[in-house]
N, CA, C and O atoms as a Tripos MOL2 file, in Angstrom:
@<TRIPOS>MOLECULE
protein
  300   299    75     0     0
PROTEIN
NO_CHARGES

@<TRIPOS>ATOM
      1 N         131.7890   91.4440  -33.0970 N.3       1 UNK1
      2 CA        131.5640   92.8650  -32.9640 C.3       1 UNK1
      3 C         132.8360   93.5850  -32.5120 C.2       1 UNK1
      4 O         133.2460   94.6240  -33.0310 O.2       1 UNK1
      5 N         133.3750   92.9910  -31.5800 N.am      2 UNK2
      6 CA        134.9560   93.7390  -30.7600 C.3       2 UNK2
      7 C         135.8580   93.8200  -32.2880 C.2       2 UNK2
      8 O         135.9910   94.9430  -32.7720 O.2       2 UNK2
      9 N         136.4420   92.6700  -32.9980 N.am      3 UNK3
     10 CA        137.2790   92.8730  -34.1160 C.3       3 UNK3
     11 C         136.7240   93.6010  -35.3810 C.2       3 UNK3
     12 O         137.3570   93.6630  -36.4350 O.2       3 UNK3
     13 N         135.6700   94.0670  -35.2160 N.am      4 UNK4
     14 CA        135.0470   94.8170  -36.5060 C.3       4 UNK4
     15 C         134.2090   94.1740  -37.6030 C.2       4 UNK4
     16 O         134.6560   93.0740  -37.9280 O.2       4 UNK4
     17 N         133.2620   94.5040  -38.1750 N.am      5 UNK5
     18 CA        132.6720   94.3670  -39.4490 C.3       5 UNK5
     19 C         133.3550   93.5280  -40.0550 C.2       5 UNK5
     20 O         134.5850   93.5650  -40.0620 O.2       5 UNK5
     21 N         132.4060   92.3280  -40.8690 N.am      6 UNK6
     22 CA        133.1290   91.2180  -41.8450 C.3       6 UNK6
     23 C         134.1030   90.3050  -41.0550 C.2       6 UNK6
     24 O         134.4530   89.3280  -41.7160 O.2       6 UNK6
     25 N         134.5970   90.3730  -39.8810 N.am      7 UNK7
     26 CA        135.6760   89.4550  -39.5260 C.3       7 UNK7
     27 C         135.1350   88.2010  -39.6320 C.2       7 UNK7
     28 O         135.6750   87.3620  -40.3540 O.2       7 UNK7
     29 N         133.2200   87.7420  -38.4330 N.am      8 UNK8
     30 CA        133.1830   86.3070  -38.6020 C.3       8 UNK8
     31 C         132.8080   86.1410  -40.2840 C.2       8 UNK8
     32 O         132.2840   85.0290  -40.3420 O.2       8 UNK8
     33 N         132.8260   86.6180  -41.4210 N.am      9 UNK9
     34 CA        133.1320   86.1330  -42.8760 C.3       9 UNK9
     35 C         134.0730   85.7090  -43.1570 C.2       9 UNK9
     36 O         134.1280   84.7280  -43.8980 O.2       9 UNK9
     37 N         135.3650   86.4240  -42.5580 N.am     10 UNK10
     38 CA        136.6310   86.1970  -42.6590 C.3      10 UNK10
     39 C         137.2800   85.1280  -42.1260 C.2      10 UNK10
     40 O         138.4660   84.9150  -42.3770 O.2      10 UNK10
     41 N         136.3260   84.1140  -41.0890 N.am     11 UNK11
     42 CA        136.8160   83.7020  -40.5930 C.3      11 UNK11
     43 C         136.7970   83.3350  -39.3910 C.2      11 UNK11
     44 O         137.0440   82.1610  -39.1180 O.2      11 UNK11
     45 N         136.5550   84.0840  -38.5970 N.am     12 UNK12
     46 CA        136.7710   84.5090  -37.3130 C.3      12 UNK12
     47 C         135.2960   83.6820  -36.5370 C.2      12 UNK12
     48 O         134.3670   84.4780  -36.3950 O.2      12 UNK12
     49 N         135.0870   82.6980  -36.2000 N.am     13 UNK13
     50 CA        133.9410   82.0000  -36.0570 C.3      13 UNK13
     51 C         134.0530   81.5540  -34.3580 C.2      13 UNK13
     52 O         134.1450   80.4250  -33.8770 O.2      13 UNK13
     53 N         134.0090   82.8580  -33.6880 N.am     14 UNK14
     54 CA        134.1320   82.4060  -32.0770 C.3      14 UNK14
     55 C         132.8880   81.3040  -31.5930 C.2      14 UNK14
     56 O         132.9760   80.3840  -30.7800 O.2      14 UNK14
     57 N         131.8920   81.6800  -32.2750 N.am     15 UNK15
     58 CA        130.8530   80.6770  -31.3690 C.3      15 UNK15
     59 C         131.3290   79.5200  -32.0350 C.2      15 UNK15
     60 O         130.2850   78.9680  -32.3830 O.2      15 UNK15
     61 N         131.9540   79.0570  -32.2920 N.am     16 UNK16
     62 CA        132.6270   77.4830  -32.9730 C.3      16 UNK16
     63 C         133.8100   77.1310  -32.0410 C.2      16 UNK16
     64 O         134.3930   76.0490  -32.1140 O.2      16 UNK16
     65 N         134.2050   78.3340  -30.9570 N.am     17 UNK17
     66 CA        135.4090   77.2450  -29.8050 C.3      17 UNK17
     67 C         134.8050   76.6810  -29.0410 C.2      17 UNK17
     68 O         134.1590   77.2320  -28.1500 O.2      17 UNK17
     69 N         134.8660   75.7260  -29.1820 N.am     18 UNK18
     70 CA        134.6730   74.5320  -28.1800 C.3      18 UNK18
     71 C         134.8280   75.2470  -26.2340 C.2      18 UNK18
     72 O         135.6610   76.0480  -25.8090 O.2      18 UNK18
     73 N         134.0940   74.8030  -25.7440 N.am     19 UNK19
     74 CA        134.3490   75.1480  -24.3670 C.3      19 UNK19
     75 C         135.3570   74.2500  -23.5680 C.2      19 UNK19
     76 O         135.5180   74.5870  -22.3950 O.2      19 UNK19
     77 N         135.9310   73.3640  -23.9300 N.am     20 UNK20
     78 CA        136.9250   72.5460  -23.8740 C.3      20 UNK20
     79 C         137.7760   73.1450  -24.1390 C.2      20 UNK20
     80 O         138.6360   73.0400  -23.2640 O.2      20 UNK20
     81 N         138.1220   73.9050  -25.0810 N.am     21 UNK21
     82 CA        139.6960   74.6040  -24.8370 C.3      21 UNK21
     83 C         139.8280   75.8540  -24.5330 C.2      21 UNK21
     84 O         139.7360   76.5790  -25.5240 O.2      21 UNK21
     85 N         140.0570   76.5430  -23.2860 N.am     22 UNK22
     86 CA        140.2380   77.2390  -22.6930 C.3      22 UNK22
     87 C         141.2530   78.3650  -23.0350 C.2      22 UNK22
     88 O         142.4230   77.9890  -22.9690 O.2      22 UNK22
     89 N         141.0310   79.8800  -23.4440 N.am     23 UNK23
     90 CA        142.5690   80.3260  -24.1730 C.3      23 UNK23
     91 C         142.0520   80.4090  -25.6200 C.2      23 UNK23
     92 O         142.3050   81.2530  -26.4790 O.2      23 UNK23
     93 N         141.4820   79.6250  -25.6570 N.am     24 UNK24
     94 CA        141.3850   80.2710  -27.4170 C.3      24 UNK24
     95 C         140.5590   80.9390  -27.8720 C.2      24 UNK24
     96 O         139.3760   80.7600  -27.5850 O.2      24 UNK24
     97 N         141.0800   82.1540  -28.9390 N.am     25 UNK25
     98 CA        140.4330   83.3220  -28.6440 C.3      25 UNK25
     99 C         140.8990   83.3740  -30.4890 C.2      25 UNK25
    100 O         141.7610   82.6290  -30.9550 O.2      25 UNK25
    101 N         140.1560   84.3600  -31.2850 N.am     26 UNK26
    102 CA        139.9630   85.4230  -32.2660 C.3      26 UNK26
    103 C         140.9750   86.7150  -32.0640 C.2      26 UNK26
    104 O         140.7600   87.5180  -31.1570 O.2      26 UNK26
    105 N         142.0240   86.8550  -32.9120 N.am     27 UNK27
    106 CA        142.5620   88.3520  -32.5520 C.3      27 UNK27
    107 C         142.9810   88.6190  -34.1000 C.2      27 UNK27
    108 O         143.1730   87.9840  -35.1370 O.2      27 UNK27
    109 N         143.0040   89.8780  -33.6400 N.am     28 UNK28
    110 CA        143.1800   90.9370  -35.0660 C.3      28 UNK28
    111 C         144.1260   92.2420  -34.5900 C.2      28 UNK28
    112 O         143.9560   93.0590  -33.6850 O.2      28 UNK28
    113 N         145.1040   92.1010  -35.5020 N.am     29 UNK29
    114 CA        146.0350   93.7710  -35.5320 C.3      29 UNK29
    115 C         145.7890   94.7460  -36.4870 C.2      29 UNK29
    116 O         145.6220   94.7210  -37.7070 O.2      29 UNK29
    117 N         145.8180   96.1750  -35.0900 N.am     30 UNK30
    118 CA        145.2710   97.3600  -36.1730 C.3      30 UNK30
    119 C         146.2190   96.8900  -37.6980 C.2      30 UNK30
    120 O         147.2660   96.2460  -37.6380 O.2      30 UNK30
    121 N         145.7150   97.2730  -38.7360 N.am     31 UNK31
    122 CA        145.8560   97.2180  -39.7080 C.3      31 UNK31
    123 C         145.7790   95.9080  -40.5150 C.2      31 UNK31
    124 O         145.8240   96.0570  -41.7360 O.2      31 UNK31
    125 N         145.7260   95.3100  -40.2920 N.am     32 UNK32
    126 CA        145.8890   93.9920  -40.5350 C.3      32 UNK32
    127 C         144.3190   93.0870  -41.1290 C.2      32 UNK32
    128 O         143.6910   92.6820  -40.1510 O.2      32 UNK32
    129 N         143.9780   92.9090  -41.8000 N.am     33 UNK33
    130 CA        142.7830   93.0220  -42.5810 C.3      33 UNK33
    131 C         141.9890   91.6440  -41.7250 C.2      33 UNK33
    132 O         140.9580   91.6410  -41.0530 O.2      33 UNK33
    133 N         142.9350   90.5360  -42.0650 N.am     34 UNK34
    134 CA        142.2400   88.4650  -41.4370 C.3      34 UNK34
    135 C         142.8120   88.7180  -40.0890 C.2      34 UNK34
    136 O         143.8550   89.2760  -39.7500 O.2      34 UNK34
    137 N         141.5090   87.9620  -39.1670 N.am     35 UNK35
    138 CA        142.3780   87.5840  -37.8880 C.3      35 UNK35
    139 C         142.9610   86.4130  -38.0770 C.2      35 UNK35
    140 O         143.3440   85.8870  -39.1220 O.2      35 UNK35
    141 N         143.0140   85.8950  -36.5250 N.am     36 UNK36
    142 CA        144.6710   84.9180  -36.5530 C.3      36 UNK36
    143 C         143.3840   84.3650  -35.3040 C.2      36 UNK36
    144 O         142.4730   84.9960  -34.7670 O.2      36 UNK36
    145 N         143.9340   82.5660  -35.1490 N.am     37 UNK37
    146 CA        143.0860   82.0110  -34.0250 C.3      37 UNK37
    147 C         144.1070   81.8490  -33.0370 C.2      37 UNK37
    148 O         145.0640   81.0920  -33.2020 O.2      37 UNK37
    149 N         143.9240   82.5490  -32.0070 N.am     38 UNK38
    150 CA        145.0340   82.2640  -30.8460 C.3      38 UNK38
    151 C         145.3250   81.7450  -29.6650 C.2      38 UNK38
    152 O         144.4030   82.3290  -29.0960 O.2      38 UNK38
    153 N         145.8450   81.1180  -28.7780 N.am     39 UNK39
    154 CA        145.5650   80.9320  -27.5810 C.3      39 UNK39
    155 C         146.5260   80.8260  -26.6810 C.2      39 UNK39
    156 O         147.6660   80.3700  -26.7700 O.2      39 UNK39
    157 N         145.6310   81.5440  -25.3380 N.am     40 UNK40
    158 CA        146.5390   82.3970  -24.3900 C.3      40 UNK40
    159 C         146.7710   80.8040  -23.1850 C.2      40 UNK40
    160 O         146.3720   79.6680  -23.4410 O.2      40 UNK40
    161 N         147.4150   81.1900  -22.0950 N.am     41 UNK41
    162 CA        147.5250   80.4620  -21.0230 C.3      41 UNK41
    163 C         146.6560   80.2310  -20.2370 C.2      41 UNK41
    164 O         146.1220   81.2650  -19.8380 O.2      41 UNK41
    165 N         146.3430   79.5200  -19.9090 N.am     42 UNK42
    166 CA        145.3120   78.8310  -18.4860 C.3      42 UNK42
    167 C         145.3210   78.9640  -17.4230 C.2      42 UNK42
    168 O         145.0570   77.9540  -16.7710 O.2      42 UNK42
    169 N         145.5880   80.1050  -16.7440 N.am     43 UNK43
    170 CA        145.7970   80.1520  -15.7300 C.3      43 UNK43
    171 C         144.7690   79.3240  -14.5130 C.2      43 UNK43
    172 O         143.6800   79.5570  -15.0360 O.2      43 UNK43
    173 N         144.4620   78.5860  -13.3490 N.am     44 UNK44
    174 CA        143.3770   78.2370  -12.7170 C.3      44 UNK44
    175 C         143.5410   78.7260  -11.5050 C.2      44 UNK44
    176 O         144.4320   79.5670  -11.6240 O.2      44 UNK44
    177 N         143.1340   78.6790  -10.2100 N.am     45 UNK45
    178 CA        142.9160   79.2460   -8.9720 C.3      45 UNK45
    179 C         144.0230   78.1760   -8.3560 C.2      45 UNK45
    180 O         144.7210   78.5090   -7.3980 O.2      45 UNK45
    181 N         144.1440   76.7920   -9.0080 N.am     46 UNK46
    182 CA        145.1680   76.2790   -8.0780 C.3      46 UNK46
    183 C         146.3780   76.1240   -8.7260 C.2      46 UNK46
    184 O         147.2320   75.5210   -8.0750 O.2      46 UNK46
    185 N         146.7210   76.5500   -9.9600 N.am     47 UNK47
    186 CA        147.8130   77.1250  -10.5690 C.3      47 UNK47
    187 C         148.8810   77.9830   -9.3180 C.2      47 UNK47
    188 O         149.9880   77.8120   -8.8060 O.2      47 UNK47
    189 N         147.4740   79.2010   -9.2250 N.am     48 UNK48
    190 CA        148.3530   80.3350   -8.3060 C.3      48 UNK48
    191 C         148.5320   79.7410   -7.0560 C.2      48 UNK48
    192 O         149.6500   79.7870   -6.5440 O.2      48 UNK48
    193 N         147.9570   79.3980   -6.7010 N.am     49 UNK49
    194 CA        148.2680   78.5140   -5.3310 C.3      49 UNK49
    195 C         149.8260   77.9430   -5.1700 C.2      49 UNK49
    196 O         150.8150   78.4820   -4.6740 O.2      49 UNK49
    197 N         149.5990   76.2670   -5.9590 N.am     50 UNK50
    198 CA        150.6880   75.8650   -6.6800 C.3      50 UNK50
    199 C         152.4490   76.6540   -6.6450 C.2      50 UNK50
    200 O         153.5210   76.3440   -6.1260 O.2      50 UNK50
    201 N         151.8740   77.9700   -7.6490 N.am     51 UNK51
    202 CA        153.1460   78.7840   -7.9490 C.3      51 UNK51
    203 C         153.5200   79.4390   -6.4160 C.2      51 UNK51
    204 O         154.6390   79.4060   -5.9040 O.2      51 UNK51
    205 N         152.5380   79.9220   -5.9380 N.am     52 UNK52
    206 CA        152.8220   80.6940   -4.5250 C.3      52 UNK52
    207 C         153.2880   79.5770   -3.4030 C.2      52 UNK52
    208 O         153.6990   80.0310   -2.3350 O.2      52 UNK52
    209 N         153.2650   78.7140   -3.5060 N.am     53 UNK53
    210 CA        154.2750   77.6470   -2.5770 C.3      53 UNK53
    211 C         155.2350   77.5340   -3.2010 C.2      53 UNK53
    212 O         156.0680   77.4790   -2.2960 O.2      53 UNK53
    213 N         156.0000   77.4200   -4.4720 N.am     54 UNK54
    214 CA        156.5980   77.1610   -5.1790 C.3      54 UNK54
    215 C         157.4580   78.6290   -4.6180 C.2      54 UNK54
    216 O         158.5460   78.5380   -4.0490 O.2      54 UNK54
    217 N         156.9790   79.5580   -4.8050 N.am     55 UNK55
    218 CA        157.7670   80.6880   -4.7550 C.3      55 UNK55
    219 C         158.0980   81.2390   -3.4820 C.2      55 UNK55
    220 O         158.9400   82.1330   -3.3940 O.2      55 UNK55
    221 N         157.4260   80.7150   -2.3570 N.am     56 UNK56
    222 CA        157.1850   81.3580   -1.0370 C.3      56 UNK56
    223 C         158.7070   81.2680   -0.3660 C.2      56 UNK56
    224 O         159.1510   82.0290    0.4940 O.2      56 UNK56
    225 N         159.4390   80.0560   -1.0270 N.am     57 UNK57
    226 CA        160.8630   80.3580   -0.0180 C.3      57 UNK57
    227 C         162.4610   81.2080   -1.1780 C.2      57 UNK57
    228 O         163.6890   81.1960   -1.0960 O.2      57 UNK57
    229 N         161.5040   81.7760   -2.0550 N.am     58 UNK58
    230 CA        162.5340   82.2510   -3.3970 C.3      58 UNK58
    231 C         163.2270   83.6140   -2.3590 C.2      58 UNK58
    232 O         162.7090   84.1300   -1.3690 O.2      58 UNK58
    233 N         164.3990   83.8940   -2.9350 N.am     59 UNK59
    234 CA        165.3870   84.9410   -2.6790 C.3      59 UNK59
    235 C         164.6460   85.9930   -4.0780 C.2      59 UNK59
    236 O         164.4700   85.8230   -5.2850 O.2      59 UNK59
    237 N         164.3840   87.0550   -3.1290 N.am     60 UNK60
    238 CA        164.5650   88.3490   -4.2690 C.3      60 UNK60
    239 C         165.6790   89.5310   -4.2070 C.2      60 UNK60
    240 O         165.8380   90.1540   -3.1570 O.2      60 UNK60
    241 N         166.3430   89.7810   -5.2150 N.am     61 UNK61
    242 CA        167.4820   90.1010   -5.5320 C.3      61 UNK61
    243 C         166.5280   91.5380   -6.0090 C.2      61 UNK61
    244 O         165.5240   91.7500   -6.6880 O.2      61 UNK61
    245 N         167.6640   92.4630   -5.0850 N.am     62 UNK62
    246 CA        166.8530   94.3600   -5.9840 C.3      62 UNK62
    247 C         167.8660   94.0770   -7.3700 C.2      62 UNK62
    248 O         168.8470   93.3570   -7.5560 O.2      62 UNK62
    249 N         167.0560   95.0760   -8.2670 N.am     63 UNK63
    250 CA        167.6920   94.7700   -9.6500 C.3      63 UNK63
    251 C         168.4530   95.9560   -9.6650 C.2      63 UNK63
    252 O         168.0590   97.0810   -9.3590 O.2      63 UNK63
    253 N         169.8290   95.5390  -10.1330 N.am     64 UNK64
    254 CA        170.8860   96.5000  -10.7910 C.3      64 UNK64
    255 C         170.3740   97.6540  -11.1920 C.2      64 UNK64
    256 O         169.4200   97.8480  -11.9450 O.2      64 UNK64
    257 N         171.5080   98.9000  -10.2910 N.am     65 UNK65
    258 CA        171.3790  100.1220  -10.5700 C.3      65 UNK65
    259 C         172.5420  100.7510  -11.3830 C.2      65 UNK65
    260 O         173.2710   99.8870  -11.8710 O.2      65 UNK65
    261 N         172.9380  102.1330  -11.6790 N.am     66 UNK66
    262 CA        173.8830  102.4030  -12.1280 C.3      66 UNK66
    263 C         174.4690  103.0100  -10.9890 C.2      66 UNK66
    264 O         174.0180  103.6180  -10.0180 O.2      66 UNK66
    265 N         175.8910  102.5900  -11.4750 N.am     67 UNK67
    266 CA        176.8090  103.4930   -9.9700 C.3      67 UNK67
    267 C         176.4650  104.7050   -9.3930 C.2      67 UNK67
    268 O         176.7610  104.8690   -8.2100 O.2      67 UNK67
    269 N         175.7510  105.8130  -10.1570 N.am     68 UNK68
    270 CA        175.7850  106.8810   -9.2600 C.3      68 UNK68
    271 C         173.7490  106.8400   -8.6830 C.2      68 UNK68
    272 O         173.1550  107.8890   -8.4320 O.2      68 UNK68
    273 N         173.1450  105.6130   -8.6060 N.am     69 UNK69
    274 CA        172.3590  105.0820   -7.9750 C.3      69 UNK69
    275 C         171.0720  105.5060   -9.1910 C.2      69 UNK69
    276 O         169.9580  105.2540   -8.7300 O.2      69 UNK69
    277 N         171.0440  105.9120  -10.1880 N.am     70 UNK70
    278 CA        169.8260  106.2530  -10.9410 C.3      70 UNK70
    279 C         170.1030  105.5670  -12.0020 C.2      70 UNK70
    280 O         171.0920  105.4210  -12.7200 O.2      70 UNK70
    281 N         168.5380  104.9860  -11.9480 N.am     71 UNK71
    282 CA        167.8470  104.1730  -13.2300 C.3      71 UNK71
    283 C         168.5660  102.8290  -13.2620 C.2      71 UNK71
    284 O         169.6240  102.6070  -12.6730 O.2      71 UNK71
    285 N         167.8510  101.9040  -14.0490 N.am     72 UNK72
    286 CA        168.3880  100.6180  -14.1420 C.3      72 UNK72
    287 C         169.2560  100.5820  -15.0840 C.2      72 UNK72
    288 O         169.3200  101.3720  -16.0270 O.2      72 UNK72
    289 N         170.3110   99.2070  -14.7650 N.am     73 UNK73
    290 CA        171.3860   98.5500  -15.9770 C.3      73 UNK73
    291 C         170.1690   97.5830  -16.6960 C.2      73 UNK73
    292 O         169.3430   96.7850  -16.2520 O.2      73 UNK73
    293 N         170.5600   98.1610  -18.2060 N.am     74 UNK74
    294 CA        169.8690   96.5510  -18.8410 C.3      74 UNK74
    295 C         170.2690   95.2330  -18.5710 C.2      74 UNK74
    296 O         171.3310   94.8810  -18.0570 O.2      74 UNK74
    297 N         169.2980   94.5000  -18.9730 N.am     75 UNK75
    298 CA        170.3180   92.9550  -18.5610 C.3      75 UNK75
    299 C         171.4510   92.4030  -19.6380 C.2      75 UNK75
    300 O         172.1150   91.4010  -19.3750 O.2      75 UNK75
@<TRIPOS>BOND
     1     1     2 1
     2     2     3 1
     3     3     4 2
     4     3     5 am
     5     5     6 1
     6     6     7 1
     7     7     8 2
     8     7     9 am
     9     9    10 1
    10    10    11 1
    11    11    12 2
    12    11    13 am
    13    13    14 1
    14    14    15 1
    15    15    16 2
    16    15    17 am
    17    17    18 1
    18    18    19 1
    19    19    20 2
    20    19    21 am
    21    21    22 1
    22    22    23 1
    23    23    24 2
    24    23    25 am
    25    25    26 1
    26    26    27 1
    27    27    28 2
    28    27    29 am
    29    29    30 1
    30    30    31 1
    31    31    32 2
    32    31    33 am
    33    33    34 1
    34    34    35 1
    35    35    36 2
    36    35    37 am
    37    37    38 1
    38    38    39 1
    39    39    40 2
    40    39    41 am
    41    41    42 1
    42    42    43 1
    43    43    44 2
    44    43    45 am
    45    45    46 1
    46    46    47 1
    47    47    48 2
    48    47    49 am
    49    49    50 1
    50    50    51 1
    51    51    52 2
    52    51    53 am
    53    53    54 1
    54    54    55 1
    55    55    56 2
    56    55    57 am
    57    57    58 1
    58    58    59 1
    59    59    60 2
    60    59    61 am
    61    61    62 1
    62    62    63 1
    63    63    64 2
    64    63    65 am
    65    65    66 1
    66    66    67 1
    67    67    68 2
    68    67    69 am
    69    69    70 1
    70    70    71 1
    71    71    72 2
    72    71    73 am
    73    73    74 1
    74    74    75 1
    75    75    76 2
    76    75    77 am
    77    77    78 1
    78    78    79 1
    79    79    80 2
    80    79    81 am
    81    81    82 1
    82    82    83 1
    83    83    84 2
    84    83    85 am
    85    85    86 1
    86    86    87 1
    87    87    88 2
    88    87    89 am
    89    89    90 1
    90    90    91 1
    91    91    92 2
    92    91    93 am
    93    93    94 1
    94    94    95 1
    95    95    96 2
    96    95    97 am
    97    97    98 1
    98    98    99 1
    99    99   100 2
   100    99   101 am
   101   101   102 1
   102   102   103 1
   103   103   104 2
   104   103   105 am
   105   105   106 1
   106   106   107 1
   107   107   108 2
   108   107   109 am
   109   109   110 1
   110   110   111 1
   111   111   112 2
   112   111   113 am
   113   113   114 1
   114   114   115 1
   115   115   116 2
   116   115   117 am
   117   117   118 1
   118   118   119 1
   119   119   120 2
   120   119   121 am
   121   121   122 1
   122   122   123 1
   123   123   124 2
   124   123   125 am
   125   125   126 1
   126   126   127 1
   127   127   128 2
   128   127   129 am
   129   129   130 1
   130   130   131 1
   131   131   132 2
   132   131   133 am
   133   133   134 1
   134   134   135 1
   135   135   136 2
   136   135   137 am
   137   137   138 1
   138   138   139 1
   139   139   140 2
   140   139   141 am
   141   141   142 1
   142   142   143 1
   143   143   144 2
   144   143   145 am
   145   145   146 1
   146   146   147 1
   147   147   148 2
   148   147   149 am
   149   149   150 1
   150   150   151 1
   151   151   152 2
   152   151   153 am
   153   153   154 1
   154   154   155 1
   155   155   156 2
   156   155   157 am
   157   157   158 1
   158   158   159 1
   159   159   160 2
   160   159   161 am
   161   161   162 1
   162   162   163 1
   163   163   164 2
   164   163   165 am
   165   165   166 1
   166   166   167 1
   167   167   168 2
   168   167   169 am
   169   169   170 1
   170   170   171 1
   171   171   172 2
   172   171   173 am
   173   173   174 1
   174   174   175 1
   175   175   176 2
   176   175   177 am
   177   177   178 1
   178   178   179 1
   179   179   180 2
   180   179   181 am
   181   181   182 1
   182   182   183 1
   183   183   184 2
   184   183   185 am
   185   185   186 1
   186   186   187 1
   187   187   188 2
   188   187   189 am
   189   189   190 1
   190   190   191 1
   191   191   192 2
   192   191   193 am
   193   193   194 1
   194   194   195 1
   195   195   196 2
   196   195   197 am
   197   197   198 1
   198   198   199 1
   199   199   200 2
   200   199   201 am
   201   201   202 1
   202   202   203 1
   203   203   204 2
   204   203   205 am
   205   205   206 1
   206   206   207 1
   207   207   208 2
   208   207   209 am
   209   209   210 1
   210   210   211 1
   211   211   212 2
   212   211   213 am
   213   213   214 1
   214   214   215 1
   215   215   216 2
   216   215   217 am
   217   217   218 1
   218   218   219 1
   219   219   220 2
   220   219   221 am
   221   221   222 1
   222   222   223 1
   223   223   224 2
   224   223   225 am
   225   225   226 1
   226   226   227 1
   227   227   228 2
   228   227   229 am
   229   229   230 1
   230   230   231 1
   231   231   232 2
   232   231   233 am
   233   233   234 1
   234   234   235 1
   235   235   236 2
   236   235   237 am
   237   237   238 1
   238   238   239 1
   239   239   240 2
   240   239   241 am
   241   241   242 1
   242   242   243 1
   243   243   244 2
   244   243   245 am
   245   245   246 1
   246   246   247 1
   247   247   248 2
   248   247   249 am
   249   249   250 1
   250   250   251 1
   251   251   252 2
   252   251   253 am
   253   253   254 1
   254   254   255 1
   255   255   256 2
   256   255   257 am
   257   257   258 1
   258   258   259 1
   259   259   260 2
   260   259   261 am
   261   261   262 1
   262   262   263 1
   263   263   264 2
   264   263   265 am
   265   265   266 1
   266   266   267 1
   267   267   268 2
   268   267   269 am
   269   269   270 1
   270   270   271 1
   271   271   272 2
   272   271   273 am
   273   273   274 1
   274   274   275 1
   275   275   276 2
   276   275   277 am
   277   277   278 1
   278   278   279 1
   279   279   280 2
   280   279   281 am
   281   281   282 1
   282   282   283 1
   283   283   284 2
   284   283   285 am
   285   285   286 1
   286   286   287 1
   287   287   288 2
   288   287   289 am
   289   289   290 1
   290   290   291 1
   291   291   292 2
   292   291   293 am
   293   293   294 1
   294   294   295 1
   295   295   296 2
   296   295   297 am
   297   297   298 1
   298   298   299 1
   299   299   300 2
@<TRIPOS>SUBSTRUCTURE
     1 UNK1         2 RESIDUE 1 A UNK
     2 UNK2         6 RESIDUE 1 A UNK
     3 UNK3        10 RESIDUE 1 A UNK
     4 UNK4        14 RESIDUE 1 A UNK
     5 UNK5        18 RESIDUE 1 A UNK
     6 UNK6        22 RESIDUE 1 A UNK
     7 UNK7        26 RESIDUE 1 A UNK
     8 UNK8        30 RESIDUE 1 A UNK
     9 UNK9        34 RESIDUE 1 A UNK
    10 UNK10       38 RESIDUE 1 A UNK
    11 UNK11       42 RESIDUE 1 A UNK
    12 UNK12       46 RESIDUE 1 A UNK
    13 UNK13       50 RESIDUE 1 A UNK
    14 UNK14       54 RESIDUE 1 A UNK
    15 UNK15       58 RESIDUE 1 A UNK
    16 UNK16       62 RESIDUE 1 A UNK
    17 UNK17       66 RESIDUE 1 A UNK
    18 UNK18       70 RESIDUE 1 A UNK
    19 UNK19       74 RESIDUE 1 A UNK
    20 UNK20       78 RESIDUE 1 A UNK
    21 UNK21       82 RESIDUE 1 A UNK
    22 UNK22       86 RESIDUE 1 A UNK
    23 UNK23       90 RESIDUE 1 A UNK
    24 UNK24       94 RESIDUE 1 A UNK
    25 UNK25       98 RESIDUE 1 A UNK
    26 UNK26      102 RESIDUE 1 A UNK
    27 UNK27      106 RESIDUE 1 A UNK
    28 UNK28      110 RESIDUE 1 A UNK
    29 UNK29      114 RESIDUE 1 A UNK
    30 UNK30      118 RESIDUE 1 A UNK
    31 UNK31      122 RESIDUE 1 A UNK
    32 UNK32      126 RESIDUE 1 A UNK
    33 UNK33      130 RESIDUE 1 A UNK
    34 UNK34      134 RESIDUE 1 A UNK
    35 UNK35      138 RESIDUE 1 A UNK
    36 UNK36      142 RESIDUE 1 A UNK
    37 UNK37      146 RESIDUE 1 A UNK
    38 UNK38      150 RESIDUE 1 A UNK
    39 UNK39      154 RESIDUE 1 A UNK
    40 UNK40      158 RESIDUE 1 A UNK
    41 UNK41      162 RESIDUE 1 A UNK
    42 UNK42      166 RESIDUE 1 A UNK
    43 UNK43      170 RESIDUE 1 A UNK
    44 UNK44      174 RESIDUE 1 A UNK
    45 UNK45      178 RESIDUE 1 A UNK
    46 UNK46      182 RESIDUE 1 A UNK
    47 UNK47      186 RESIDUE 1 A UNK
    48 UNK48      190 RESIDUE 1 A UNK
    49 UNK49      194 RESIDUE 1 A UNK
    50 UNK50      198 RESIDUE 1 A UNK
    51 UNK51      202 RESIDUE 1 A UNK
    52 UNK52      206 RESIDUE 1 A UNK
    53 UNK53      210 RESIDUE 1 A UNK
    54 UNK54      214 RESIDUE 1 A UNK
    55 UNK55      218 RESIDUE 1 A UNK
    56 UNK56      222 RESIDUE 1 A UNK
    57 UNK57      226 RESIDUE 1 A UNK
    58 UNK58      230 RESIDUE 1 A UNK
    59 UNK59      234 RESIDUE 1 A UNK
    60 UNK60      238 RESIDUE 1 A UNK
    61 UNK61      242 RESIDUE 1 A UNK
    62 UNK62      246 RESIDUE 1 A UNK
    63 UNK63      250 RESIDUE 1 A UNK
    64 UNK64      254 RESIDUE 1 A UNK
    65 UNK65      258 RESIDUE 1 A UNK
    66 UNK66      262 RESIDUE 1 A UNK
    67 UNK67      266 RESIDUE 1 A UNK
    68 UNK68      270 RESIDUE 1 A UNK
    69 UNK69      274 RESIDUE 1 A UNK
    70 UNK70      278 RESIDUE 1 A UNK
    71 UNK71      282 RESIDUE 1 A UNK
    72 UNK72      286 RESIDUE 1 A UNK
    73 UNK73      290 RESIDUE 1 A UNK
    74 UNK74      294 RESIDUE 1 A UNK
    75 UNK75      298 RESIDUE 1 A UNK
């Protein structure tokens, strides 16, 4: 219903992902007639955990300005 009319004909057969793989998803671009089967990242609760010890003793650096102090330098 979200990607529009005709998609699961096209293809698009969400009740067929497995609950085993986590992330995979049905997507469609405006214009773009067939979806595409895709899949995103996994994030879990002890992922963030994980990363937040990982990161807890990191240096943050302010990001580059221009000399007369406005707006950022690209990288």
């Amino acid at each position: 219903m979200v990607l529009g009319d005709g998609v699961r004909q096209r293809g698009a057969a969400a009740h067929e992902i497995s609950e085993n793989t986590p992330g995979v998803a049905w997507v469609k671009q405006d214009g773009q007639r067939e979806p595409e089967r895709a899949r995103a990242f996994h994030v879990t609760d002890a992922d963030l955990v994980d990363l937040g010890v990982y990161l807890a003793d990191a240096t943050v650096h302010d990001f580059p300005t221009r000399p007369d102090g406005t707006g950022e330098v690209a990288a």
